[in-house]
C-alpha positions as CSV (number, residue, x, y, z in Angstrom):
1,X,-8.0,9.2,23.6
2,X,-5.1,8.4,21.7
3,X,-6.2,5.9,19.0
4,X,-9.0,8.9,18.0
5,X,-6.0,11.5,17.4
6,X,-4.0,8.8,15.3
7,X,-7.4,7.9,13.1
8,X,-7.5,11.9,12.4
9,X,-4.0,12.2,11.6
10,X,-3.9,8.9,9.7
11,X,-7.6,10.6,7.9
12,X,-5.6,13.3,6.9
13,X,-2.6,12.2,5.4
14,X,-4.8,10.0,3.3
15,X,-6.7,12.6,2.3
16,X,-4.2,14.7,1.1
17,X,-2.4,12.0,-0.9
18,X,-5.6,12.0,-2.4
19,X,-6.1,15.8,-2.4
20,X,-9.4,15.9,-0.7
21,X,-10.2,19.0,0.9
22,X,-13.8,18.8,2.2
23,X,-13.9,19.0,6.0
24,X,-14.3,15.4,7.7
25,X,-17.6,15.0,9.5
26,X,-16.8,12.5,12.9
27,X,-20.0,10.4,14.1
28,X,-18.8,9.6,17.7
29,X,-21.6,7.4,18.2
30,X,-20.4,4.7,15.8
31,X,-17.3,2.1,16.9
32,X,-14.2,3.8,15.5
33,X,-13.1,0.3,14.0
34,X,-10.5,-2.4,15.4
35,X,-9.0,-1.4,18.5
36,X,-5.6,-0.2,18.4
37,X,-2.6,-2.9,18.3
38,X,1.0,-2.3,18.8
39,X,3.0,-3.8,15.9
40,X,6.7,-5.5,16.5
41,X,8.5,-6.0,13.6
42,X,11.5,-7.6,15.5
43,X,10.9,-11.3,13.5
44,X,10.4,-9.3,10.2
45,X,13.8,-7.5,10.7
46,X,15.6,-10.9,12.0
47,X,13.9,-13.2,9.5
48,X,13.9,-11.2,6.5
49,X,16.1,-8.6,6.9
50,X,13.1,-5.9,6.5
51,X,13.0,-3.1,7.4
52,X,10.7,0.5,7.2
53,X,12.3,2.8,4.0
54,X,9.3,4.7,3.0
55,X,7.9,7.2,5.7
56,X,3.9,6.9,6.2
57,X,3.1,10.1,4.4
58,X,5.4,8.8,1.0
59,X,4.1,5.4,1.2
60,X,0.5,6.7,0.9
61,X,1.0,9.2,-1.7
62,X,2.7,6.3,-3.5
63,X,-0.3,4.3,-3.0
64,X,-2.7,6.9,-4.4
65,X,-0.4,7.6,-7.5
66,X,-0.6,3.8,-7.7
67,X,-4.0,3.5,-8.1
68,X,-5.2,6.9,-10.2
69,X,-2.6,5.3,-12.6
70,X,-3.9,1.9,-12.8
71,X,-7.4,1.4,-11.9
72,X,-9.4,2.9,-14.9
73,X,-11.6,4.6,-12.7
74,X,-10.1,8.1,-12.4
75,X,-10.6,10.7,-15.2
């Protein structure tokens, strides 16, 4: 199923943006979340001239850095 192998590969770049290493345990019998959608950013490039610089794996790593900087909650 294809939307299973993007939630692992999507698991993993989170999780090493956030340098977790422990193995990820899947519980098949539990709804995987929102079913897959298929994005089209046609109006967002037309209207607003956007479009995608940061590559998935960047953006997430950014995000992380981000939030170990800011929240308080890190050590």
């Amino acid at each position: 199923m294809r939307e299973k192998s993007l939630l692992k590969i999507l698991s993993r770049l989170i999780a090493k943006a956030c340098k977790y290493e422990e193995k990820f345990e899947w519980d098949l019998t539990k709804p995987d979340g929102q079913p897959g959608r298929c994005l089209d950013f046609a109006k967002a490039q037309q209207h607003l001239a956007w479009c995608d610089e940061t590559p998935l794996e960047d953006g997430f790593q950014r995000t992380v850095d981000w939030w170990e900087k800011n929240s308080g909650l890190t050590g």
